[in-house]
C-alpha positions in Angstrom: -21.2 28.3 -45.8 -22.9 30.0 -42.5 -23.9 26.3 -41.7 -19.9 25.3 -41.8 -19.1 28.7 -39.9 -21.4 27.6 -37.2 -20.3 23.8 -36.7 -16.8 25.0 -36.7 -17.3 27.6 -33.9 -19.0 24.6 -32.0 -16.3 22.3 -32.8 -13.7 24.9 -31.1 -15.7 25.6 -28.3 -16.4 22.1 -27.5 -12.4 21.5 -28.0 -11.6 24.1 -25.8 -13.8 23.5 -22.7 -13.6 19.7 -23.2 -10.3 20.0 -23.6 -8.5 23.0 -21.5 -11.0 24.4 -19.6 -12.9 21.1 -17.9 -9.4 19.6 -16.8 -8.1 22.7 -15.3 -11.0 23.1 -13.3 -10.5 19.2 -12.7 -7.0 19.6 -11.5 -7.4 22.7 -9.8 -10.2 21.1 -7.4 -7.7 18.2 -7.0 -5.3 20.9 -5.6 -7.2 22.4 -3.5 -9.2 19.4 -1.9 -6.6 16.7 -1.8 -3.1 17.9 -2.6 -1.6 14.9 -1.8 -3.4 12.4 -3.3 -2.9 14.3 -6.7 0.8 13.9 -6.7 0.8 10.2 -5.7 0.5 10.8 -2.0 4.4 10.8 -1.5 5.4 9.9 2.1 8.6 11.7 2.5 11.6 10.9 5.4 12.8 13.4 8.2 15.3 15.3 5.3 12.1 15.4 2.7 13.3 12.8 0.7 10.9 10.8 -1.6 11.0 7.3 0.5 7.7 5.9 -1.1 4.0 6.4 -1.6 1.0 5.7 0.7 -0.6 4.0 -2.7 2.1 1.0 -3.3 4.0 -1.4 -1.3 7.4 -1.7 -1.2 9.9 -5.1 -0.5 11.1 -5.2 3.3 13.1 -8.1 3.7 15.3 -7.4 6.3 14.2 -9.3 10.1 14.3 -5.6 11.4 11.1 -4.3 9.6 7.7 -5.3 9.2 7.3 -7.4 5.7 4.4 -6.3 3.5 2.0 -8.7 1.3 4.0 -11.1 -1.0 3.5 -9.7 -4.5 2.6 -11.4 -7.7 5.2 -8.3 -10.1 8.0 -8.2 -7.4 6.9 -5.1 -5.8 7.2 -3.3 -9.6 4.7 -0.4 -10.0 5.3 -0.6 -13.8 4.3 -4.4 -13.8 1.3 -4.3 -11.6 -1.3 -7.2 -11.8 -2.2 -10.8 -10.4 -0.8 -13.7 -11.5 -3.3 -14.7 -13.2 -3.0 -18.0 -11.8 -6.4 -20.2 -10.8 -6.5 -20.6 -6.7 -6.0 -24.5 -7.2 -3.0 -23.9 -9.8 -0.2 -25.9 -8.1 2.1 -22.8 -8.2 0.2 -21.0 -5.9 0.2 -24.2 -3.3 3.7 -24.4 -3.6 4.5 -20.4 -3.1 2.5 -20.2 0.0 3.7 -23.6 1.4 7.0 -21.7 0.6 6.0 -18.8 2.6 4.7 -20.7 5.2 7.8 -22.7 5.9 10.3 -19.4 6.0 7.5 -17.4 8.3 6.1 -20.2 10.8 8.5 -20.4 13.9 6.7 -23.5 15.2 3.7 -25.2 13.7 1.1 -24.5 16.4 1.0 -20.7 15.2 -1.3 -20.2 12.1 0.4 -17.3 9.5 -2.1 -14.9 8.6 -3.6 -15.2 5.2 -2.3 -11.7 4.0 1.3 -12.6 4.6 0.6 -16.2 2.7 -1.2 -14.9 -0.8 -0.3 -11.8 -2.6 -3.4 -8.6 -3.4 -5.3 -8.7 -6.8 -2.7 -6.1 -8.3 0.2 -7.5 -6.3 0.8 -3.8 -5.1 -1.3 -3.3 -1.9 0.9 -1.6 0.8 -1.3 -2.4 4.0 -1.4 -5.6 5.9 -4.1 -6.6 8.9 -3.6 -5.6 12.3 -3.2 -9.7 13.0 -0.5 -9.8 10.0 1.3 -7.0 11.6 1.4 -8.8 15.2 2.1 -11.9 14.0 5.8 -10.3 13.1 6.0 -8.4 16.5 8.7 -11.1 18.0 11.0 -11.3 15.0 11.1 -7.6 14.6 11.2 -6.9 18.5 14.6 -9.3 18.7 16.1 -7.6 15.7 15.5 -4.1 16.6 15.8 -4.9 20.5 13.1 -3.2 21.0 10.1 -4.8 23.6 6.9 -6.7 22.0 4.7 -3.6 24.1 6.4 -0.9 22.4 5.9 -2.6 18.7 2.0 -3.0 19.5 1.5 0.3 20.8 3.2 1.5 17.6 1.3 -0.7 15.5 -1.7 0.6 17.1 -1.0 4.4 16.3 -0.7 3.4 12.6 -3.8 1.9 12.3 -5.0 2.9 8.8 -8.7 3.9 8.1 -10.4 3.6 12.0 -13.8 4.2 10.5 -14.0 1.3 8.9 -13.3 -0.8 11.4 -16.3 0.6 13.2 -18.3 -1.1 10.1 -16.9 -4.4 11.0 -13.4 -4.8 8.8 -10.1 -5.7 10.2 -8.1 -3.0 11.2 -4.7 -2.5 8.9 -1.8 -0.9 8.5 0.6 1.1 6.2 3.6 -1.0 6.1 5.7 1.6 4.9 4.7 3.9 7.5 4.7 1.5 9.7 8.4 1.0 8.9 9.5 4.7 9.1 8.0 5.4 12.3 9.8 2.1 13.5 12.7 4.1 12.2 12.0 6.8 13.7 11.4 5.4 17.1 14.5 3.7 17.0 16.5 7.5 16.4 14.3 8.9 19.6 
C-alpha cells in the first residue's frame, strides 16, 4: 500500500507541473518576451481594429494595392497547405501561364517568380523587393501617386534587413505594405 501511496503522489506531481505549472511558466515568458507574437501578431488599423496578422497573407485584388503571393487554399487560414500538385502537373503550367498573361503588360518584362507560383502552405504574406517593384506602375496609376514615392515606401517596409546582409532577397509585408499605402494616401 505505501508503494501505491508513493506512485500516486508522483503521478500528481508530475500532473501538476507537467501540466499547470510548466505551461504557465511557458506562457508567461511568451508574455513577457514577445507579446505580440503570442497572440498572433495582430496588425491593427489607425482606430485599433483587427485588419490582419503579420503571420498570413491576405487577397488584394484591387489595381490600387500591392497583390501578395497567389495561394494554393484561397488565402483560407483554416485550409492552409500546397496543392499537392507535382511541378510538371499540367495544372500548375496552366495557372501560372494564367497569371502570367493577366500580370505581364508587355512581353519583354519578366514576372517575378513569387507573383507566378504560390508558398509551400499557400499562406505566406511577404513578397520580394523585385515582386513588389514589379507592381509599382499599376499601383502608382491607380493611386496617382509617383513611381519614387511607392519605392521609397517599399523601401521603409523592408522586412527582416539582417538577412539580407547574409545574402537573401530583401521582402516585404504585403499587408503592411498596403496599410501604410493607405496611410500615405490619408497624409
Amino acid at each position: 500500500m505505501s508503494d501505491f501511496k508513493t506512485s500516486l503522489r508522483l503521478f500528481v506531481l508530475s500532473l501538476l507541473v507537467c501540466s499547470v505549472v510548466y505551461p504557465a511558466v511557458t506562457l508567461g515568458f511568451a508574455a513577457l518576451v514577445a507579446p505580440a507574437e503570442r497572440e498572433g501578431s495582430l496588425i491593427r488599423n489607425g482606430e485599433g481594429t483587427i485588419v490582419g496578422s503579420r503571420l498570413l497573407a491576405q487577397n488584394f485584388t484591387g489595381a490600387n494595392y500591392f497583390w501578395p503571393r497567389p495561394s494554393a487554399c484561397d488565402y483560407d487560414a483554416s485550409a492552409t497547405g500546397g496543392s499537392n500538385l507535382s511541378p510538371t502537373n499540367p495544372k500548375i503550367t496552366e495557372r501560372a501561364q494564367r497569371i502570367i498573361k493577366h500580370l505581364q503588360p508587355d512581353e519583354k518584362q519578366l514576372v517575378p517568380s513569387d507573383l507566378v507560383l504560390a508558398s509551400g502552405a499557400g499562406m505566406d504574406p511577404h513578397i520580394t523587393l523585385s515582386a513588389a517593384n514589379f507592381q509599382i506602375p499599376r499601383v502608382a496609376t491607380a493611386r496617382n501617386v509617383s513611381a519614387q514615392r511607392l519605392e521609397e515606401l517599399i523601401l521603409e517596409q523592408i522586412d527582416s534587413p539582417t538577412l539580407v546582409l547574409f545574402g537573401a532577397e530583401p521582402i516585404v509585408n504585403v499587408l503592411e505594405l498596403n496599410l501604410a499605402l493607405d496611410k500615405l494616401q490619408q497624409d
